[in-house]
C-alpha beads as a LAMMPS data file, in Angstrom:
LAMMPS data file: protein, C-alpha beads

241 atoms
240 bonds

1 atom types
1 bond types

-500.0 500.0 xlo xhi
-500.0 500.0 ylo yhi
-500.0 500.0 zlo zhi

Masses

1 110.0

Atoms # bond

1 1 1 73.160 170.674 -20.081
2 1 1 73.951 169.592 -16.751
3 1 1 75.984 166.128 -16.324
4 1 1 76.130 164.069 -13.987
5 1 1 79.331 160.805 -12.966
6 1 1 77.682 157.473 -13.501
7 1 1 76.502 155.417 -10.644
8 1 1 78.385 152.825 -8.882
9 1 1 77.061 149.219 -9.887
10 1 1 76.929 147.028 -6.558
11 1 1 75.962 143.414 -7.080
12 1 1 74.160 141.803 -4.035
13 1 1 73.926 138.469 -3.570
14 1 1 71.398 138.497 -0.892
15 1 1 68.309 136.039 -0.486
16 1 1 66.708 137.927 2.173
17 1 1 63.699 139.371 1.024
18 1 1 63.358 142.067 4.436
19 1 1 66.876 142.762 4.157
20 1 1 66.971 143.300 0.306
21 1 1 63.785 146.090 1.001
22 1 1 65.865 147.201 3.658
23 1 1 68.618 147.988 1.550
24 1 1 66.799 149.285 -1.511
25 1 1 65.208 151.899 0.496
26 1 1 68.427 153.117 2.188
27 1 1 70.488 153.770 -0.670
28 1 1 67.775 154.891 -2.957
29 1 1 68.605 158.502 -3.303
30 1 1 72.671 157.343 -3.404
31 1 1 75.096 157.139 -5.724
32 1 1 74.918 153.527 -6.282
33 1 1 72.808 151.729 -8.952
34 1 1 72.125 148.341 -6.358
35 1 1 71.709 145.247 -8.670
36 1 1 70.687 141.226 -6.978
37 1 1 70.814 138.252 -7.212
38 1 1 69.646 134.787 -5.398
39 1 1 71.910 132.110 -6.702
40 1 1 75.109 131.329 -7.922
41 1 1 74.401 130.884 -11.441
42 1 1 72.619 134.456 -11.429
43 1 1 75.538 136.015 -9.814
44 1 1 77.892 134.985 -12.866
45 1 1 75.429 136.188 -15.022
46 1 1 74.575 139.396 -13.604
47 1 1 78.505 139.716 -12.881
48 1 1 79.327 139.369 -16.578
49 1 1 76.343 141.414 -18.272
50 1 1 76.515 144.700 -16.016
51 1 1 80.353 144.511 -14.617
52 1 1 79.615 146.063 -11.318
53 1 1 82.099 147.997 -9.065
54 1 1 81.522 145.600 -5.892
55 1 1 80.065 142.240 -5.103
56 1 1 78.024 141.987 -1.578
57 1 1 78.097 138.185 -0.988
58 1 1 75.722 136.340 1.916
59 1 1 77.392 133.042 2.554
60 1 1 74.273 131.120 3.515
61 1 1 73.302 131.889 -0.144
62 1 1 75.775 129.578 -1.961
63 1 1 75.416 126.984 1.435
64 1 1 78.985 125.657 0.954
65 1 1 81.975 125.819 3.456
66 1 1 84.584 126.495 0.672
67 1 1 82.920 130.142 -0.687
68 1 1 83.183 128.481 -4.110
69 1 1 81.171 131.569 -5.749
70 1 1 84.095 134.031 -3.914
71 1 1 86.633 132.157 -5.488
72 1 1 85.174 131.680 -8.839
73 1 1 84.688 136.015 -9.338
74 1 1 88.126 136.318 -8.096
75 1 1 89.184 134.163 -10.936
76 1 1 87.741 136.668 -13.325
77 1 1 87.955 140.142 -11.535
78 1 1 89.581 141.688 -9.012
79 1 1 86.637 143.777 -8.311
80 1 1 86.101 144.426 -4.171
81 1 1 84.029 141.810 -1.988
82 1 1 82.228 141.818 1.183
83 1 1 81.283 138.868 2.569
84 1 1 78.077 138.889 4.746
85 1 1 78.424 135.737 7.518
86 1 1 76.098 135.150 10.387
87 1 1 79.187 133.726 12.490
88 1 1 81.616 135.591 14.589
89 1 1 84.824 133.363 13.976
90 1 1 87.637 135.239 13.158
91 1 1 89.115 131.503 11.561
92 1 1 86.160 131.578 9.446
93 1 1 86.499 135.336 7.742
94 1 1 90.465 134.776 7.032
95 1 1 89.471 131.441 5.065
96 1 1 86.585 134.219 3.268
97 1 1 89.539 136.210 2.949
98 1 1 92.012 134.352 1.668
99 1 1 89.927 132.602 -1.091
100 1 1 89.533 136.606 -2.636
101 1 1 87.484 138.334 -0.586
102 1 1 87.965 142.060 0.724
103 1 1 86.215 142.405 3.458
104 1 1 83.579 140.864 6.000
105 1 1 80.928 141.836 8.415
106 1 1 78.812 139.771 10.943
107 1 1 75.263 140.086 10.620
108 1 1 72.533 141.163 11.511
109 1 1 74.367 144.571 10.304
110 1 1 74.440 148.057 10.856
111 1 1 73.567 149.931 7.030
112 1 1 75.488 152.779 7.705
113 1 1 78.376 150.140 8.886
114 1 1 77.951 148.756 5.332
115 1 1 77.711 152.065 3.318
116 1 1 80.868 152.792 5.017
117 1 1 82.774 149.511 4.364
118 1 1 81.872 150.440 0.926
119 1 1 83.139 153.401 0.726
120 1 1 86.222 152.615 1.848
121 1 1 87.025 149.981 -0.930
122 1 1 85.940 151.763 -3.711
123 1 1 88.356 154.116 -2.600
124 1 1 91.373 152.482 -1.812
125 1 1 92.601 151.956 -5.677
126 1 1 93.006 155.826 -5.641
127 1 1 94.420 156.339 -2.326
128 1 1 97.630 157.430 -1.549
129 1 1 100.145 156.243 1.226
130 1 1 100.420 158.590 4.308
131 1 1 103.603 160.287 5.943
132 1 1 106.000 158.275 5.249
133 1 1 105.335 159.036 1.224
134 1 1 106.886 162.708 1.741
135 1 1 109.992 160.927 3.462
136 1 1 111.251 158.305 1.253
137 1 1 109.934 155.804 -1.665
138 1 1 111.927 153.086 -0.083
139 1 1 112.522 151.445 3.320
140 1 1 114.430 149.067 5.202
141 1 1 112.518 147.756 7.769
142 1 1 114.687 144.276 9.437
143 1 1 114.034 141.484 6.802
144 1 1 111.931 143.773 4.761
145 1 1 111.909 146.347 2.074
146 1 1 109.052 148.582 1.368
147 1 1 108.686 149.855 -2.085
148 1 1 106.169 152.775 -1.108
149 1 1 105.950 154.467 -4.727
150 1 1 105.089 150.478 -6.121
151 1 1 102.433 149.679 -2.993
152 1 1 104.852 146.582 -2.531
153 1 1 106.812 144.786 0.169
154 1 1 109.957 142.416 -0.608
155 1 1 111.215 139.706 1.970
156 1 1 114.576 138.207 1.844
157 1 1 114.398 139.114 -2.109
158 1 1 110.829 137.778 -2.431
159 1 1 107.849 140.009 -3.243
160 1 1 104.656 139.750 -0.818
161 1 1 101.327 140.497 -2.357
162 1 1 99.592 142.626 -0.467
163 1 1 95.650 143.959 -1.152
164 1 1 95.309 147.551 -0.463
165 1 1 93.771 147.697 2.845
166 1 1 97.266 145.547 4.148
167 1 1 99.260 148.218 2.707
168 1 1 97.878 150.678 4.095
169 1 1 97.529 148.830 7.436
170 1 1 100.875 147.866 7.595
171 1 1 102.316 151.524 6.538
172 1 1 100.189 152.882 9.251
173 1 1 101.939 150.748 11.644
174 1 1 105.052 151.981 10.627
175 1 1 104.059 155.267 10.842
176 1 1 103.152 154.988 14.266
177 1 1 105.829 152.329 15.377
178 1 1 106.399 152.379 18.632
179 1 1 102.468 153.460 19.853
180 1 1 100.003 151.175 21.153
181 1 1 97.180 151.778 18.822
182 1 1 93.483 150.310 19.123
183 1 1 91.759 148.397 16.823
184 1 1 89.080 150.991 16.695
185 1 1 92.210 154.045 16.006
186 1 1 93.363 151.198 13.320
187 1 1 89.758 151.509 11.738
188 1 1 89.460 154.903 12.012
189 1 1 92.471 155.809 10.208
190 1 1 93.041 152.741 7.312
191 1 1 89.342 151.987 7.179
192 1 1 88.031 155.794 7.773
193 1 1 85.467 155.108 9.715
194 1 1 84.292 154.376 13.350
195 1 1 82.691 151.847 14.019
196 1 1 79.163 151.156 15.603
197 1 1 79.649 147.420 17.513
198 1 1 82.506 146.216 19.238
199 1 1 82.246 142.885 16.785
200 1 1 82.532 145.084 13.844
201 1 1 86.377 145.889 15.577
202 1 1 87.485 141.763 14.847
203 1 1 87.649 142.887 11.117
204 1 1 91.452 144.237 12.119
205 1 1 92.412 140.905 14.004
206 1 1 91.907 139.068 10.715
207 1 1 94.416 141.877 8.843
208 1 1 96.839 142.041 11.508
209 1 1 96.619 137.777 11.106
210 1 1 96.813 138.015 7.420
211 1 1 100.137 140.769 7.569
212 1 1 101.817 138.254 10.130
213 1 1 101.405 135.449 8.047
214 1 1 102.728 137.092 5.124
215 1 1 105.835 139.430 6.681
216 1 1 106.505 137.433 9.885
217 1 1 109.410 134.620 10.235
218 1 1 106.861 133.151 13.199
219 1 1 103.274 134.753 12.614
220 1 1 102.301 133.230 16.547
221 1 1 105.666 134.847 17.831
222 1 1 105.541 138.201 16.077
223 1 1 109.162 140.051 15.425
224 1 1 107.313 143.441 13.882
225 1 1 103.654 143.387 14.900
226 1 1 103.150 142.801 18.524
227 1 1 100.143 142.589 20.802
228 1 1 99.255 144.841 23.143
229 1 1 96.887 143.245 25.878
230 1 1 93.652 144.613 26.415
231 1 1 94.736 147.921 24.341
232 1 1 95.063 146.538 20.361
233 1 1 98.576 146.590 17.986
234 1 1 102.333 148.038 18.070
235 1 1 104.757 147.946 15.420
236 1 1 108.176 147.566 16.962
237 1 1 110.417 150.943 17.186
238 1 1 114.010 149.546 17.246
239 1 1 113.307 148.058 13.346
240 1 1 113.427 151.578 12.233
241 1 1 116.733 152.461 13.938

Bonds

1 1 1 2
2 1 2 3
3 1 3 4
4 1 4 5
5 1 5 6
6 1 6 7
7 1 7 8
8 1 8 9
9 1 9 10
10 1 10 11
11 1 11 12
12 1 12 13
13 1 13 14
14 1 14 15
15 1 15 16
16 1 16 17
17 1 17 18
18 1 18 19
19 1 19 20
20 1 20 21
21 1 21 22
22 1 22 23
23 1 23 24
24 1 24 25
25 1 25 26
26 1 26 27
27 1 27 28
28 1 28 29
29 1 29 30
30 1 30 31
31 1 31 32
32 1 32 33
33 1 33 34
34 1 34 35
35 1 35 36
36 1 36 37
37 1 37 38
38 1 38 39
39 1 39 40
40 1 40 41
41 1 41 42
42 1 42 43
43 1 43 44
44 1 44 45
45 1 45 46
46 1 46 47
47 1 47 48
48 1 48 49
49 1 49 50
50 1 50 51
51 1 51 52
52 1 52 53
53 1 53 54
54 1 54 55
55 1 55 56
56 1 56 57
57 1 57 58
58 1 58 59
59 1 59 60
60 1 60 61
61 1 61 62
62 1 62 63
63 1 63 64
64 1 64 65
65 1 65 66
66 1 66 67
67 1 67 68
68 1 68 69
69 1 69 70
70 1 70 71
71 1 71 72
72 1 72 73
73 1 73 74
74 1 74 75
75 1 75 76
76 1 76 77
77 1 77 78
78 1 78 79
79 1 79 80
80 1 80 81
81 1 81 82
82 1 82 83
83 1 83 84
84 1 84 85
85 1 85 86
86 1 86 87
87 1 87 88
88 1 88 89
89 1 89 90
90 1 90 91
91 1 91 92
92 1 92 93
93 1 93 94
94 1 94 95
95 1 95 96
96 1 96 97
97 1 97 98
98 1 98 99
99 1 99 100
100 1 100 101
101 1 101 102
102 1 102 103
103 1 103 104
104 1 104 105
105 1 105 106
106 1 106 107
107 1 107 108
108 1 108 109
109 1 109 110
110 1 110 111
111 1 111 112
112 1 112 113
113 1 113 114
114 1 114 115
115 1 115 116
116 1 116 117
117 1 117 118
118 1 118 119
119 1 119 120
120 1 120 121
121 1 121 122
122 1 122 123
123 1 123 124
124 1 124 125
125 1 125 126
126 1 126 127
127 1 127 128
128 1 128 129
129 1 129 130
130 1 130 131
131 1 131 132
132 1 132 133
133 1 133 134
134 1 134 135
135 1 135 136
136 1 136 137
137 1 137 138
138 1 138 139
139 1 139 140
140 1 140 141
141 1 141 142
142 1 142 143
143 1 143 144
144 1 144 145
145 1 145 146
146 1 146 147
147 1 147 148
148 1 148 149
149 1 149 150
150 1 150 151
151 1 151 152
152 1 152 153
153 1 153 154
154 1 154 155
155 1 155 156
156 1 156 157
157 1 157 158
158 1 158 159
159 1 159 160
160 1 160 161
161 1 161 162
162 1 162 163
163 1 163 164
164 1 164 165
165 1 165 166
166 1 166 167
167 1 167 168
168 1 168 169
169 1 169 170
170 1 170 171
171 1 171 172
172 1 172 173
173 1 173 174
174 1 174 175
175 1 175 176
176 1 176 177
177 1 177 178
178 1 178 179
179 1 179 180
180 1 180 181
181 1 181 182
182 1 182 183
183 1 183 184
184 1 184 185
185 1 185 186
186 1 186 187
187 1 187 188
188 1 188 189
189 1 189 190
190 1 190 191
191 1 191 192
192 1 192 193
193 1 193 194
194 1 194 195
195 1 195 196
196 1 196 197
197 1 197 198
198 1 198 199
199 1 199 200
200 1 200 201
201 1 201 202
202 1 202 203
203 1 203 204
204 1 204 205
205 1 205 206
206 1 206 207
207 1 207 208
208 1 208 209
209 1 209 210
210 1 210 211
211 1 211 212
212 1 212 213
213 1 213 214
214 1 214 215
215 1 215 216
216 1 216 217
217 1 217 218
218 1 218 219
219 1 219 220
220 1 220 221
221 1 221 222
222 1 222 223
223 1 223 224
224 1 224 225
225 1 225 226
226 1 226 227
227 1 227 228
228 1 228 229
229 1 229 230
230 1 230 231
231 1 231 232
232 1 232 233
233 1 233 234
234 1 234 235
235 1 235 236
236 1 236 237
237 1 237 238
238 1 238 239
239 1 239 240
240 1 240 241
């Protein structure tokens, strides 16, 4: 008797009838059982009965500034989010962000853009760190020590939470310290995937943001992660001497 892994749960909260088709009939033969809902109160409730793996979330649905329904899963859970947000303000997807969700694209939206976005957090619990792994479990980077085996970073004796995705953003920095690397070489390597617009590329501004805030003494006068005009991101070289 043949056996088969259990589907994927993903909770939508989508009120868009076209897209909602849309996205029934592309993942229909995938590995995801797709579950919706239209308002908050059904999005708690479907949350708590069928514990899903990810939470899609359209912002217009819950029509308040503050992403109160974000905020109230992340209370519970610390299962992955993607907001879905008709604006293209980077200011606007950190707040998303920083109030619990995991990631963010514009619409309207590319479905194999989504599939992939989803991919790529259901996968990052499991995923291991890069090069720098086989070379030592900790580093002394300037004001910073990374604990590679622990996924954690300590400041001046202080421990920095850090999602996943930062990790891994910030160790592939490191890795390449020194190289000017684009934002879509940053998504191709820490997200795995490349992708399709040029807005879908902003989703690494609002990371590299988030990491400044959180490692840098000045996050608008960066002493690790610098800017690169017109090219993307460079970790500085000389911390690793």
């Amino acid at each position: 008797m043949n056996t088969y892994p259990a589907k994927k749960k993903i909770l939508i909260a989508l009120a868009d009838e076209v897209t909602i088709e849309k996205l029934k009939n592309y993942f229909a033969s995938s590995h995801y059982e797709l579950l919706f809902a239209k308002t908050n109160n059904a999005i708690l409730s479907v949350f708590k009965s069928e514990q899903p793996n990810l939470l899609i979330i359209d912002l217009i649905l819950s029509q308040t500034p503050d992403y109160t329904i974000c905020n109230l899963i992340r209370t519970i859970s610390s299962v992955p989010i993607i907001l879905l947000s008709v604006f293209d303000n980077v200011i606007s997807c950190i707040k998303g962000l920083e109030l619990g969700a995991d990631d963010y694209l514009i619409k309207p939206f590319s479905l194999k853009e989504l599939e992939a976005r989803i991919t790529v957090l259901l996968r990052f619990p499991a995923q291991e760190i890069g090069q720098l792994a086989s070379s030592a479990s900790v580093l002394k980077i300037g004001e910073l020590t990374i604990d590679l085996l622990k996924n954690k970073i300590i400041k001046n004796g202080i421990s920095i939470a850090l999602t996943p995705i930062e990790f891994t953003l910030f160790t592939f920095l490191v890795e390449n310290a020194g190289r000017s690397l684009s934002r879509i070489k940053i998504l191709e390597n820490v997200w795995g995937y490349t992708p399709v617009r040029d807005v879908d590329t902003r989703v690494v501004d609002v990371y590299i943001f988030r990491l400044r805030v959180k490692i840098e003494k000045t996050p608008k006068k960066p002493d690790y992660i610098l800017t690169v005009q017109g090219k993307g991101y460079m970790f500085q070289s000389f911390l690793l001497k």
